[in-house]
C-alpha angles and dihedrals in degrees: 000000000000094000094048090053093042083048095056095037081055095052083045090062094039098057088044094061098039091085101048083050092056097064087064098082102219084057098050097112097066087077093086092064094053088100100053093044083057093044086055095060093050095047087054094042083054090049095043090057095049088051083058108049094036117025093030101029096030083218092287093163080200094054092054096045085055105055093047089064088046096035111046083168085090094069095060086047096047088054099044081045089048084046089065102035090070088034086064096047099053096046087090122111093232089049084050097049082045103047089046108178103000089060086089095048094046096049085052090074092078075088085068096044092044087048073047098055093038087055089050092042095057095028083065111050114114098183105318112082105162097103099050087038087063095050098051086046089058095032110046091062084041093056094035087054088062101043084106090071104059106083086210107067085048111106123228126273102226105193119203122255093242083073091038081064 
């Protein structure tokens, strides 16, 4: 279970630097793999929560009631893991095409799964923190790197009331 969710938390990071790559030109190319590398971490975050619910909770509807009373961590696994899912889904050409203009808006919210994972990642040490540690290492510039982009931290233009004239 550990290496699916570390696999998925890797392919989070990696789509995430991929853009900040692109803007170097000879790396241009890597652009074009950005999907599948988000594809990828869809495709572990799947598997990490069917190791879950199969091969750690047998399927014991109980047992997993249960740790979701006593784990609240999941929650923050199950939304970063949500997040991709319709990221996934709309990462087609035809959903892009669909979507127009609010495709953009809609992908950005892998920010939101990675600060979810993060949160998963730290709401679960026990005593051990070196792997969330790591993440969040590799994740929080990432993400600083992209506050410009979000039209709410940006603060309002007050124009005088000469120009209001």
């Amino acid at each position: 279970m550990n290496v699916s969710g570390i696999w998925a938390s890797v392919s989070i990071v990696m789509v995430l630097m991929l853009t900040p790559l692109t803007k170097l030109k000879p790396l241009r190319f890597i652009s074009r793999y950005r999907r599948f590398v988000g594809l990828t971490a869809c495709l572990y975050a799947f598997l990490h929560l069917f190791i879950y619910l199969v091969l750690f909770a047998g399927l014991s509807w109980s047992w997993i009631s249960s740790d979701l009373v006593e784990k609240p961590y999941i929650y923050a696994g199950v939304l970063a893991l949500l997040i991709l899912l319709v990221l996934a889904v709309t990462s087609t050409k035809k959903m892009m095409k669909r979507l127009g203009r609010n495709w953009k808006p809609v992908h950005r919210f892998v920010y939101f799964a990675a600060l979810a994972v993060i949160a998963h990642l730290w709401w679960q040490v026990k005593s051990d923190i070196t792997i969330a540690m790591w993440f969040s290492v590799f994740l929080v510039p990432l993400l600083v790197l992209r506050l410009d982009q979000f039209s709410f931290l940006k603060k309002p233009s007050f124009k005088s009331k000469k120009s209001l004239r």
